[in-house]
C-alpha positions in Angstrom: 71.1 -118.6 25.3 68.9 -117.9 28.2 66.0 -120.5 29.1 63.0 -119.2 29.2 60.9 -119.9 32.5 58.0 -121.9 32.0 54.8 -120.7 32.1 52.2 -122.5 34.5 49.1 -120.6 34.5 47.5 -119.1 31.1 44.3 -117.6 32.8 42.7 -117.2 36.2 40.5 -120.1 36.1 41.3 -122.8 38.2 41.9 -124.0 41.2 43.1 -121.1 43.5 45.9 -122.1 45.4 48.0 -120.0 47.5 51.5 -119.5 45.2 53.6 -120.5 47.9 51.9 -123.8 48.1 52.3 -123.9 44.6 56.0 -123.9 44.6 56.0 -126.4 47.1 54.3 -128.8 45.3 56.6 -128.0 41.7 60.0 -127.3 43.3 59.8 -129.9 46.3 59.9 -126.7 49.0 58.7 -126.4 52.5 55.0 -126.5 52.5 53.9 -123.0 53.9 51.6 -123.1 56.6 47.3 -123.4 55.9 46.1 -119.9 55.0 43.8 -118.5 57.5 40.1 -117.1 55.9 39.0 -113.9 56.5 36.6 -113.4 59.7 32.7 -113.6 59.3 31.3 -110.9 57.3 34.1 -109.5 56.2 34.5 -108.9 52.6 36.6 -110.8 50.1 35.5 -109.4 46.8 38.9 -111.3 44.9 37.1 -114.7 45.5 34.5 -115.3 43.2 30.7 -116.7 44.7 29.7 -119.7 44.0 27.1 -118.2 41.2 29.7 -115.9 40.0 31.7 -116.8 36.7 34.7 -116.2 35.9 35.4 -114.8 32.9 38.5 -112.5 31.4 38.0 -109.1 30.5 41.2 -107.4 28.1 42.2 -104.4 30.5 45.2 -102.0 29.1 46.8 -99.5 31.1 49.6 -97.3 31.3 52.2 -98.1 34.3 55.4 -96.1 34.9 58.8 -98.0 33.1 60.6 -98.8 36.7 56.6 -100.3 37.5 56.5 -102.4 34.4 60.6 -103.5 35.1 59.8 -104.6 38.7 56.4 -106.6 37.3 59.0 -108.5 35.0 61.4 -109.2 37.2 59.6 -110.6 39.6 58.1 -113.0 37.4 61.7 -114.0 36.2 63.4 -114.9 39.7 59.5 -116.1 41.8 58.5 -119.2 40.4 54.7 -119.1 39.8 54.6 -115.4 39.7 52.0 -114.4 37.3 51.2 -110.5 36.3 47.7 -111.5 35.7 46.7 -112.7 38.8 49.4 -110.3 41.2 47.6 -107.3 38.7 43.7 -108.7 39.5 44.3 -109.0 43.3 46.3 -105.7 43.7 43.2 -103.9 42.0 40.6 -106.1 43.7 42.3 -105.1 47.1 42.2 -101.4 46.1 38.7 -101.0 44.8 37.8 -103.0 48.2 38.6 -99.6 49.8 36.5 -97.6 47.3 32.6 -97.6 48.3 31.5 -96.3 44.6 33.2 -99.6 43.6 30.2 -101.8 44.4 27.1 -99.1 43.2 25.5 -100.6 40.5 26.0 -99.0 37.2 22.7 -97.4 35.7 21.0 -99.6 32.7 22.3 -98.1 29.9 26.3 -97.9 31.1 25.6 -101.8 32.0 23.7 -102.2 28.7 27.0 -100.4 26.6 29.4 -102.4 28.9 27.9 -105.7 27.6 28.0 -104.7 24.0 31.6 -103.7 24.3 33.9 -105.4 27.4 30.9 -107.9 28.7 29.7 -109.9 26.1 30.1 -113.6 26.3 32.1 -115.5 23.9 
């Protein structure tokens, strides 16, 4: 019988360490060297703001079979790999490219987006 890998992450929330840091500390590897920050006024939209909260939205997609095979096999064989957060940043990075990205949505798209995706718990 196969053992299944542990799972050490159920959301995003939380502190944000680097994953290679975090396998240092649960596996007793090398420590990777201090990640540098991005230079002034660069942006960084996959790190929250201090106001901003953080709060899961259900997303579903369809992805190509070899796409979806790859995603689980690297969370088999790299500890800490988590879909979740490898899917958030990979679309966070793309839609950093894409100016439309950051125009605000008129009032009633934002006002249908809150009734449906947005609302709070």
């Amino acid at each position: 019988m196969k053992q299944r890998k542990p799972d050490f992450g159920l959301n995003l929330q939380g502190p944000a360490a680097p994953l290679d840091q975090t396998d240092a500390l649960l596996y007793g590897l090398p420590a990777a060297a201090a990640p540098t920050t991005p230079a002034a006024g660069t942006k960084n939209a996959s790190a929250p703001s201090a106001n901003e909260e953080l709060v899961e939205v259900s997303f579903t997609t369809l992805i190509r079979k070899s796409t979806f095979l790859r995603l689980k096999q690297a969370e088999f064989w790299k500890p800490g790999f988590m879909i979740k957060k490898a899917t958030d940043k990979a679309l966070s990075d793309f839609l950093d490219t894409l100016p439309e990205a950051d125009k605000t949505l008129p009032e009633e798209e934002l006002h249908r987006l809150n009734l449906k995706k947005l609302k709070t718990r």
